[in-house]
C-alpha positions as CSV (number, residue, x, y, z in Angstrom):
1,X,140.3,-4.7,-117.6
2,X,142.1,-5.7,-121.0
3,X,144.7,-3.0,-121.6
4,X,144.2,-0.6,-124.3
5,X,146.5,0.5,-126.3
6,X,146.1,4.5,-126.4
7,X,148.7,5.6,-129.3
8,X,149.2,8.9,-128.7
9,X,151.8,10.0,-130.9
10,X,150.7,13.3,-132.3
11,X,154.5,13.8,-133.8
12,X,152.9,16.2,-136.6
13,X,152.2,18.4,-133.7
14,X,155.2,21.1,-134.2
15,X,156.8,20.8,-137.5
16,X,154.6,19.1,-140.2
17,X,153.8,19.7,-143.5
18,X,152.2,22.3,-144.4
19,X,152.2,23.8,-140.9
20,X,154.0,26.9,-139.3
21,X,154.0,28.6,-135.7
22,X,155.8,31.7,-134.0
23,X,159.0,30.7,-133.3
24,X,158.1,31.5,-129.8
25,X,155.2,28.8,-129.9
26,X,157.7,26.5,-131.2
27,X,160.1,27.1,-128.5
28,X,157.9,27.0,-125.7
29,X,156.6,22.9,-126.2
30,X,160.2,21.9,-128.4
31,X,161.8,20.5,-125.2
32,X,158.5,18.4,-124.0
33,X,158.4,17.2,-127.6
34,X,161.6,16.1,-128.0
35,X,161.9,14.0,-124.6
36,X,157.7,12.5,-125.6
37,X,159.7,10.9,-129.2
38,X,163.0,9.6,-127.0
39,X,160.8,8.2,-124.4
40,X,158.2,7.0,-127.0
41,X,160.6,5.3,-129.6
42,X,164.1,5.2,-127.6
43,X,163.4,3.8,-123.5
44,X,162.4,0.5,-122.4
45,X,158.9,0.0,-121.8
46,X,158.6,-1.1,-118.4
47,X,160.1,2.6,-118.0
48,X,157.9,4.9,-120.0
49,X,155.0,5.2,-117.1
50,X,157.4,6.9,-115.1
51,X,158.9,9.0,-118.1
52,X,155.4,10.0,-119.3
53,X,154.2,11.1,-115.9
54,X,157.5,13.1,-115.2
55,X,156.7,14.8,-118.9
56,X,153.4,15.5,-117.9
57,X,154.3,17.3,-114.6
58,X,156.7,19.7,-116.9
59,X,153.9,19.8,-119.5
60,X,151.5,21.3,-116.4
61,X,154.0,23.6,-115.2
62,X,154.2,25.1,-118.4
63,X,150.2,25.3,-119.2
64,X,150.0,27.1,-115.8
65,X,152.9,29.6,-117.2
66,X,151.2,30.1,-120.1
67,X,147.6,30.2,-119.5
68,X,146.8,31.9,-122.5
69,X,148.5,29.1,-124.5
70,X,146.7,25.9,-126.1
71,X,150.1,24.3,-127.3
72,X,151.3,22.9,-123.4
73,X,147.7,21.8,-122.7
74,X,147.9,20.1,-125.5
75,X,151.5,18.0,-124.5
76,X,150.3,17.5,-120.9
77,X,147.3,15.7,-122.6
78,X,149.9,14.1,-124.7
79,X,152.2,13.0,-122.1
80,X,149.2,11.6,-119.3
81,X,147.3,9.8,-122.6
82,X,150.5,8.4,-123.5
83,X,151.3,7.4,-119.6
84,X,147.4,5.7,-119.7
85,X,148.5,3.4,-122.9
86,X,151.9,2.4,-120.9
87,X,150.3,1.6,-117.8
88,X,146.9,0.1,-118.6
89,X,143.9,-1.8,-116.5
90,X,141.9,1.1,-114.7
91,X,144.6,3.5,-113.6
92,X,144.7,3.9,-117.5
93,X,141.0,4.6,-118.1
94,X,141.7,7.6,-115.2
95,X,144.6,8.8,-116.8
96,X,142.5,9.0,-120.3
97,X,139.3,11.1,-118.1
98,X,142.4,13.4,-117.7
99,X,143.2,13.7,-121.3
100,X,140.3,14.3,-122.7
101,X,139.4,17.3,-120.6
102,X,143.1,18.5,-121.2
103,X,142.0,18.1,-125.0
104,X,138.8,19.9,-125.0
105,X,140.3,23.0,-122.7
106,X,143.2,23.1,-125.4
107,X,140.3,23.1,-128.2
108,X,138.6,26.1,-126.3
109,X,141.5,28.1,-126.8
110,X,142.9,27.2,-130.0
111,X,141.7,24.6,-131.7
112,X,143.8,25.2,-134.4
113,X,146.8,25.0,-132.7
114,X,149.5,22.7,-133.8
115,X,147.9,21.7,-136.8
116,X,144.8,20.8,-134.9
117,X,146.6,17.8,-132.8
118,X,144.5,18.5,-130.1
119,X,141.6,17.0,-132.0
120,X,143.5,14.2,-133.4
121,X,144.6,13.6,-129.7
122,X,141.2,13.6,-128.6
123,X,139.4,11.4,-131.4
124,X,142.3,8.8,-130.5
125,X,141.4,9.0,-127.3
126,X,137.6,8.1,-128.0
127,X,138.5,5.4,-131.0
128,X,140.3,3.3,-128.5
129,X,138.9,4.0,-124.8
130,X,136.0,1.7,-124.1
131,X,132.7,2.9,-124.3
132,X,130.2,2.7,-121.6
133,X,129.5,2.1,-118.7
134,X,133.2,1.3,-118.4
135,X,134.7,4.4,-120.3
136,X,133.6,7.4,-122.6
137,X,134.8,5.3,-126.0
138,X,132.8,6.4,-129.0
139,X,133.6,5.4,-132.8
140,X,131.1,7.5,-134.5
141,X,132.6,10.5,-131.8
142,X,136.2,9.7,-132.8
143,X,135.4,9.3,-136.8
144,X,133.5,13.2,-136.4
145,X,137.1,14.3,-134.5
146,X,138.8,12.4,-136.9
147,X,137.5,13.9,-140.1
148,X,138.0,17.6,-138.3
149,X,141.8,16.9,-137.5
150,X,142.3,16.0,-141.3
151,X,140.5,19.1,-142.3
152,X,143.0,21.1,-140.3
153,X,146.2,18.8,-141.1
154,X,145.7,17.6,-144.7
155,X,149.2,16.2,-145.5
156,X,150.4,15.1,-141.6
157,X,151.8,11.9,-140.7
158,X,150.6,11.4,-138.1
159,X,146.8,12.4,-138.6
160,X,146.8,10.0,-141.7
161,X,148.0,7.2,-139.6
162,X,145.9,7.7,-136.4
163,X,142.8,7.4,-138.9
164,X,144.2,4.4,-141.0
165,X,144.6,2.8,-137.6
166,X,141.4,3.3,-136.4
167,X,139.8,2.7,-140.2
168,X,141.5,-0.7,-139.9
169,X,140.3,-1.8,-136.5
170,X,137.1,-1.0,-138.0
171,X,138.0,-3.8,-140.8
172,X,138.1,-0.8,-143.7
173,X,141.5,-1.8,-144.8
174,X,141.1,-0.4,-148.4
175,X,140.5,3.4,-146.9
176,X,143.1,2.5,-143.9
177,X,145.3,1.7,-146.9
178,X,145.1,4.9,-149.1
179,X,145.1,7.4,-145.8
180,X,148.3,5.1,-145.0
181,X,150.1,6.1,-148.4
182,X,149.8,10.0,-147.9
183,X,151.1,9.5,-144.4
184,X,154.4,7.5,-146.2
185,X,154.5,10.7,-148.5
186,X,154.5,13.2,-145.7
187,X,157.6,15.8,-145.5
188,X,160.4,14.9,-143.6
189,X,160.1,17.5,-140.4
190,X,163.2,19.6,-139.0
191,X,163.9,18.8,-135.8
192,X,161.5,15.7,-135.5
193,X,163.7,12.4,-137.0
194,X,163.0,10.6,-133.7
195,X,159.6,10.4,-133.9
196,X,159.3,10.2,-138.0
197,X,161.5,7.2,-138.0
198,X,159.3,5.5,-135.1
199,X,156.3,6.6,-137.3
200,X,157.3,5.7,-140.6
201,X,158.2,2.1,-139.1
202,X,154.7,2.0,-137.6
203,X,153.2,2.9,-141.1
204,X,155.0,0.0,-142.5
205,X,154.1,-2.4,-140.2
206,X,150.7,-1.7,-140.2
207,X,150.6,-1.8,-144.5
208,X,151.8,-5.5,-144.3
209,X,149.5,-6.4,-141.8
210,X,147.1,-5.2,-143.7
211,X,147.9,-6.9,-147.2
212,X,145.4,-9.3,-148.6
């Protein structure tokens, strides 16, 4: 199977724009977000299976504390999603199953939580899976998700460039465009300059690719 590239990084997920928690909530996922953005934008490659899966097990341990709590679900989806797009072939599409029920319990309790990452998470999940009979990949499923995430997280980076991406593997470059702009004007967020220099250089990259 051809790997897929499952780009989960949900960095908007404690401190974007426009978005504010308990300090308590914040607290409680800080440490698993801070080692996702080293791991994501600071180790080697061939080690970020390992790292991912390791961030995953802390990310469960946590849900299981906190049972009450959509916020940990949401980073153990995070974490085994992002360990799927680093490993690849059919361990990967496992490893997705995973996340997407990890997603939709986390929607169950709180779909509003962190800005509404979970759905984000889980329309990337379904915008880049493959569809049947190998996988549960569905575009029209992960524009609906898509469109709800915004709705909850208007001005985040991350939800603006998730979409753009998966506008421009749909070859709607002009929308992918525009939805990249307001993800290049999104706040700087406290605490988070890991992952919003590895985004914002992902949001260039992808704008001159996708120059006429």
């Amino acid at each position: 199977m051809k790997k897929f590239a499952l780009t989960i990084t949900l960095a908007t997920l404690l401190f974007s724009a426009g978005g504010s928690f308990a300090a308590n909530d914040e607290s409680l996922v800080g440490p698993i977000q801070s080692q996702w953005a080293q791991i994501k934008y600071q180790q080697a490659a061939k080690q970020q299976a390992d790292a991912y899966h390791a961030l995953a097990e802390q990310a469960s341990q946590l849900a299981q504390s906190h049972p009450d709590k959509a916020e940990p679900l949401i980073w153990q989806g995070i974490a085994v999603s992002s360990e799927a797009g680093a490993k690849g072939g059919l361990g990967a599409l496992s490893l997705a199953k995973q996340a997407k029920l990890l997603f939709e319990q986390a929607i169950q309790i709180d779909g509003t939580a962190l800005n509404g990452s979970a759905y984000t998470s889980l329309a990337t999940l379904y915008a880049k899976v493959p569809g049947w009979p190998l996988g549960f990949g569905d575009k029209a499923k992960a524009e609906e998700l898509f469109i709800k995430a915004l709705s909850l997280n208007p001005k985040g980076m991350d939800s603006h460039f998730l979409y753009a991406d998966f506008l421009a593997d749909q070859g709607k470059n002009t929308e992918a465009s525009s939805h990249l702009e307001t993800a290049r004007q999104a706040a700087p967020r406290p605490g988070r300059e890991i992952a919003d220099a590895g985004r914002k250089q992902e949001i260039e990259a992808l704008l001159k690719k996708l120059k006429p």
